[in-house]
C-alpha positions as CSV (number, residue, x, y, z in Angstrom):
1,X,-92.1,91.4,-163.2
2,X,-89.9,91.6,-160.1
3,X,-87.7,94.1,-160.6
4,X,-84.5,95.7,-158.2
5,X,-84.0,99.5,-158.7
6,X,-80.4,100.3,-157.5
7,X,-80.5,104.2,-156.8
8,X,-83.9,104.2,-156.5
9,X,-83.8,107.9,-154.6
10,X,-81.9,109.3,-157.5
11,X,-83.8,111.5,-160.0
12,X,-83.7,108.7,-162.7
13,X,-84.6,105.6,-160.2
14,X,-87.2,107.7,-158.7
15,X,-89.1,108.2,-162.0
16,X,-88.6,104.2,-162.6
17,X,-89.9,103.3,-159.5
18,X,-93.5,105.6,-160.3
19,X,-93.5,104.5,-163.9
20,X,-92.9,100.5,-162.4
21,X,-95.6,100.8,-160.1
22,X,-97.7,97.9,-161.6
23,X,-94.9,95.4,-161.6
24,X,-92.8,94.1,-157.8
25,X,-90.5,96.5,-157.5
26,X,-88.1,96.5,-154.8
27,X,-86.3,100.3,-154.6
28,X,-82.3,100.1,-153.2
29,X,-81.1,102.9,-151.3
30,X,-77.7,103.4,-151.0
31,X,-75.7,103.3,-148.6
32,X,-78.2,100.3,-147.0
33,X,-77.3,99.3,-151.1
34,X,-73.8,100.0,-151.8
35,X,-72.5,98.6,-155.1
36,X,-69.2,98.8,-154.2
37,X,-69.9,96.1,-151.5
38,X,-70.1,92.9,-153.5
39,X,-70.7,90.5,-150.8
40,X,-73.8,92.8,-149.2
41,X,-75.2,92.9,-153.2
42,X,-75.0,89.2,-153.1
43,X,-76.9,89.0,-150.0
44,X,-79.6,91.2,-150.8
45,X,-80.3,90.3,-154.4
46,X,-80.2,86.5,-153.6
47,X,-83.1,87.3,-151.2
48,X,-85.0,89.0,-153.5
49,X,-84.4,86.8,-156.4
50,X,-85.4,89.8,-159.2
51,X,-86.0,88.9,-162.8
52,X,-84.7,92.2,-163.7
53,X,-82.2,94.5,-161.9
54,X,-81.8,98.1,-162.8
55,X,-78.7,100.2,-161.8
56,X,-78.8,103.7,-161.7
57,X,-76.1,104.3,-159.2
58,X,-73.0,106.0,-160.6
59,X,-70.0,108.7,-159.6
60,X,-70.7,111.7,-161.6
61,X,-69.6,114.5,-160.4
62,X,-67.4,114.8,-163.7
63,X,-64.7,117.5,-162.4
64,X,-64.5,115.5,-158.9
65,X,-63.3,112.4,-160.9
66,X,-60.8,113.8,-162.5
67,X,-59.5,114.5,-158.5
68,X,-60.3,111.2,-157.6
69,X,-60.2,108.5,-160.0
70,X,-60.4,105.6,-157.8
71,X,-63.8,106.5,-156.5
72,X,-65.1,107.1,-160.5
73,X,-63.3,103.2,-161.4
74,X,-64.6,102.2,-157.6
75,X,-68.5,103.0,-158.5
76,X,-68.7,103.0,-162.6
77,X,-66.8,100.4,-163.3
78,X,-65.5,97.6,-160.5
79,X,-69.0,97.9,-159.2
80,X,-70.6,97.3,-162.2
81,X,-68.3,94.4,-163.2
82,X,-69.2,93.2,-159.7
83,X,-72.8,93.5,-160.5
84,X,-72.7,91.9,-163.8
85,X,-71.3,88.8,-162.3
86,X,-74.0,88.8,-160.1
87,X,-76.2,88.8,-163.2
88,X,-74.8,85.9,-164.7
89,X,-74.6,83.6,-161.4
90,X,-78.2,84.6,-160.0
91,X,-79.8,84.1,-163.7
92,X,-81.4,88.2,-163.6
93,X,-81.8,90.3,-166.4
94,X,-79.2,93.5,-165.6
95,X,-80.4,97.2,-167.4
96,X,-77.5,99.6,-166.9
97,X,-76.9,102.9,-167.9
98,X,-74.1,105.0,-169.0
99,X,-73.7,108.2,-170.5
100,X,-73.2,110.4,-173.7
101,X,-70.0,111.3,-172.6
102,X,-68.3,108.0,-174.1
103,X,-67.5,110.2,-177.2
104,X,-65.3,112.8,-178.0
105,X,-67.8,115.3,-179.9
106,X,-65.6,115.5,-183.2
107,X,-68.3,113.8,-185.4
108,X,-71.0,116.6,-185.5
109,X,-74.2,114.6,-186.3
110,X,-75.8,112.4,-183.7
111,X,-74.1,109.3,-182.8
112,X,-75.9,105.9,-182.8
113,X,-74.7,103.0,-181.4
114,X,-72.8,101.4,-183.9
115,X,-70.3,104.5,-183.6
116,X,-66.8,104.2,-181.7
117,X,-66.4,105.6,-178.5
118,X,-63.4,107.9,-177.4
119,X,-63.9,109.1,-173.9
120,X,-62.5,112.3,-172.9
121,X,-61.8,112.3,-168.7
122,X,-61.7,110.2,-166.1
123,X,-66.1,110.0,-165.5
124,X,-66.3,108.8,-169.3
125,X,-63.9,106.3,-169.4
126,X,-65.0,105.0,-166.1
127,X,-68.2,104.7,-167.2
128,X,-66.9,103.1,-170.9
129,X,-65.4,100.2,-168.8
130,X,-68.7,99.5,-167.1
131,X,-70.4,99.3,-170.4
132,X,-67.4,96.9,-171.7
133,X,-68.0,94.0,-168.6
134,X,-71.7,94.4,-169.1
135,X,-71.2,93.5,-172.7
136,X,-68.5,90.8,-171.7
137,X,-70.0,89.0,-168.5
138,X,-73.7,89.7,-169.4
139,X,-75.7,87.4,-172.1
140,X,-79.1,89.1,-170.9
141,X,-78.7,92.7,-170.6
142,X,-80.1,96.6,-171.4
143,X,-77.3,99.1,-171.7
144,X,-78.5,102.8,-172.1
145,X,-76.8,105.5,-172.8
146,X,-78.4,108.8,-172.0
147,X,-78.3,112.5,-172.3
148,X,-78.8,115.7,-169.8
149,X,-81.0,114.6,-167.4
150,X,-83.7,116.9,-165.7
151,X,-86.3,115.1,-163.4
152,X,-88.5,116.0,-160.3
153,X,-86.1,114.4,-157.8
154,X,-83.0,115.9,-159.0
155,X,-79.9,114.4,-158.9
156,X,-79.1,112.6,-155.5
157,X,-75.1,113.2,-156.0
158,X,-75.3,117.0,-157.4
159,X,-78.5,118.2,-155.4
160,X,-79.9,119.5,-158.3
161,X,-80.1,119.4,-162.3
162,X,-79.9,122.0,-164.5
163,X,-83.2,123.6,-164.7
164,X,-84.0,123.8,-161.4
165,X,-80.0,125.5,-160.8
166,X,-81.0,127.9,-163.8
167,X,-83.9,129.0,-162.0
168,X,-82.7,129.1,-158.4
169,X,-80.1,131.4,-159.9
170,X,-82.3,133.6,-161.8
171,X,-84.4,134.1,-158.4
172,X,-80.7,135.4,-156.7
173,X,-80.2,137.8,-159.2
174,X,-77.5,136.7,-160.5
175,X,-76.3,137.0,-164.2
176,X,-76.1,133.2,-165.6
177,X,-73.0,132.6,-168.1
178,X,-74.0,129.4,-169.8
179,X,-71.6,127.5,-172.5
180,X,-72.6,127.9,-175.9
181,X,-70.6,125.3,-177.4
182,X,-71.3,122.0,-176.3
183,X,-74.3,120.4,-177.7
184,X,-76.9,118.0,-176.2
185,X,-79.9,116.8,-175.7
186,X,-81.9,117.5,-172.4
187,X,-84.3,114.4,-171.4
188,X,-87.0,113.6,-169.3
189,X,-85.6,111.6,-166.6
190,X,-90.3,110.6,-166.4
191,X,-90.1,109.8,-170.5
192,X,-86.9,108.1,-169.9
193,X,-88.4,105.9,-167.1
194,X,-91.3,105.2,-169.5
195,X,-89.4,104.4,-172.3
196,X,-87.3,102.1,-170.4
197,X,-90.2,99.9,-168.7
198,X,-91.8,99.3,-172.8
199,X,-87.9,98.3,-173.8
200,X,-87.0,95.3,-170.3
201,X,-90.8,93.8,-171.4
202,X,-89.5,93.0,-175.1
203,X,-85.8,90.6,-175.4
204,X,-84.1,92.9,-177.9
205,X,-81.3,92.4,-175.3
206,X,-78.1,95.4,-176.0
207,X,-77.4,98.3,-176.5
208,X,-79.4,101.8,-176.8
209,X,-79.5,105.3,-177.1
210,X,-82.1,106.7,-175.3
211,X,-82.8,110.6,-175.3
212,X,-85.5,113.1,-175.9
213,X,-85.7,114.2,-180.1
214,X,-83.7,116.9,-181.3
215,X,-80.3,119.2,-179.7
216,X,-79.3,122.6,-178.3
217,X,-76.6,124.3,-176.8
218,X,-76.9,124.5,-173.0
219,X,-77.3,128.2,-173.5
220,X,-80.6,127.4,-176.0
221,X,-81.9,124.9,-172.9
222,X,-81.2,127.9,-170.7
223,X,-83.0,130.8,-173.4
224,X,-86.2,127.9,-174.3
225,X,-86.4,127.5,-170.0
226,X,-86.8,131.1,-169.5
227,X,-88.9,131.7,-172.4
228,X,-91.5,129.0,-171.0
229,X,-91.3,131.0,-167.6
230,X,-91.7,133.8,-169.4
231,X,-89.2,135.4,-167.0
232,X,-86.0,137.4,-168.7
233,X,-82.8,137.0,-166.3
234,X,-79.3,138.4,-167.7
235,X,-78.2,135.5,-169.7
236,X,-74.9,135.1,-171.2
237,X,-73.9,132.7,-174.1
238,X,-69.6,131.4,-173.4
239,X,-67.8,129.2,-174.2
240,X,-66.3,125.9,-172.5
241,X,-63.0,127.7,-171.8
242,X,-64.8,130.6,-169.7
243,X,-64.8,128.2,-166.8
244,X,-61.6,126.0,-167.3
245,X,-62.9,123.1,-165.7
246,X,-60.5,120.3,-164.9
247,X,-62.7,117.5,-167.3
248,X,-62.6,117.6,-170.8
249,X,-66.4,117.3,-172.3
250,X,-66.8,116.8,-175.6
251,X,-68.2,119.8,-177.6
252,X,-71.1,117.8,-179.6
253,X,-72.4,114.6,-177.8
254,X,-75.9,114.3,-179.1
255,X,-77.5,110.6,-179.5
256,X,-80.0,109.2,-181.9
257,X,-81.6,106.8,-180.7
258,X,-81.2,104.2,-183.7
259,X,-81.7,100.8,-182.5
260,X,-84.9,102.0,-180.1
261,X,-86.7,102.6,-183.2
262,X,-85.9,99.5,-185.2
263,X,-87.3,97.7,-182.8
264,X,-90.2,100.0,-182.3
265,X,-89.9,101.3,-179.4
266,X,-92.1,104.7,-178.8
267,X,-90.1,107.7,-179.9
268,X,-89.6,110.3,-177.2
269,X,-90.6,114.3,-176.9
270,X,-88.6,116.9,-178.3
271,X,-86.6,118.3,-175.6
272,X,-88.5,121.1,-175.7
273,X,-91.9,119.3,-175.5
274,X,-89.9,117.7,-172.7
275,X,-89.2,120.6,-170.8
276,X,-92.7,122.2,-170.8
277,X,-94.4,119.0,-169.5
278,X,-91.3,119.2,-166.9
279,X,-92.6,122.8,-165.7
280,X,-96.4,122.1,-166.2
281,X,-95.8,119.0,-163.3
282,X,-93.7,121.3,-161.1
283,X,-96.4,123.6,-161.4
284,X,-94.1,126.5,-162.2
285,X,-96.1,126.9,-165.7
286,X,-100.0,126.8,-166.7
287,X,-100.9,123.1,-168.3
């Protein structure tokens, strides 16, 4: 397969581009790659005439959006309509993906994909518009909505994911307060690569939750990290209000991953299987 990796620096797009090895893979770096140049996109993609294009560029600082909503609409959602127009006129398959944060965490069991979104802030309902021209413009697409993710590159527009922020933390000294109250589930930004190179080789074309098995608090990621590490910082449980951040996040925004296993696709790790394997390739625990 040809394939495009937009982001392909990012902790996500850097897993993709490993797990892709054996295909043509052609990694886009940003800002040589900006999505939010539409002519450039053109240009570049039209030279490289992909079968598939993967897009793993997004605006998520989630607070920072709610400062500067233009940028979230510029990059989640304009871009990606832009890009999904591309899809259609250069004939490419287009794999997108979006985000947990599309619901509003009153249901309390996992949602699949048949359930109706109800976005929160200004990151989540960027990000819902993307997902609504993929499904409009699009005839041949992958849209993936994913959970909490931790991978060896870290994230390109944070600097860092969670784990590796827990520990850097722990290694100041400092006591970590950690909310209690919103649950998730962590995954693999390596399993979700994997998962999403067996699903762009089948034509069960739409929409998919993808995310490691099982859910915890943030604080329970936090407790299982330290446990592995076998390291015992001052951890403290709080809840969302302790830090009165400008975006609302919903308090339960765990996936199941429905429609992956109808069509057999292989079922991820737990999140804590997850997690070890995490450490064990960082070295930071025993294999």
């Amino acid at each position: 397969m040809r394939i495009a990796v937009i982001g392909a620096d990012g902790q996500l797009g850097s897993d993709l581009v490993k797990t892709l090895a054996r295909d043509e893979v052609s990694p886009l770096y940003y800002p040589e790659f900006d999505v939010t140049r539409p002519e450039r996109m053109r240009s570049v993609l039209q030279d490289l005439q992909p079968s598939s294009v993967i897009n793993t560029a997004a605006f998520h600082r989630v607070d920072e959006c709610e400062d500067d909503p233009e940028t979230s609409f510029r990059v989640n959602t304009i871009a990606v309509r832009d890009l999904a127009r591309l899809a259609r006129e250069l004939g490419f398959i287009l794999v997108h993906f979006s985000t947990d944060y599309v619901f509003d965490g009153r249901k309390k069991t996992p949602y699949t994909e048949s359930d109706p979104p109800n976005p929160l802030n200004v990151y989540a309902v960027s990000k819902l518009a993307g997902e609504f021209f993929v499904r409009a413009l699009v005839e041949k697409y992958f849209l993936v909505r994913t959970c909490g993710l931790f991978g060896e590159a870290g994230s390109r527009e944070k600097g860092y994911n969670f784990v590796d922020r827990m520990i850097a933390l722990a290694d100041e000294g400092k006591p970590l307060r950690v909310v209690d109250d919103q649950w998730v589930s962590p995954t693999s930004t390596a399993e979700l690569a994997e998962r999403t190179s067996d699903l762009i080789r089948t034509d069960h074309y739409g929409l998919y939750h993808l995310t490691s098995e099982g859910q915890c608090t943030w604080f329970q990621f936090a407790q299982e990290l330290f446990a592995l590490l076998g390291r015992k910082p001052r951890l403290e449980p709080v809840d969302s209000r302790t830090f009165a951040a400008k975006a609302r996040r919903p308090l339960y925004s765990v996936l199941e991953n429905k429609r992956a296993k109808e069509v057999g696709l292989r079922d991820f790790s737990s999140w804590n299987d997850a997690l070890r394997a995490y450490l064990e390739k960082k070295g930071l625990i025993p294999r």
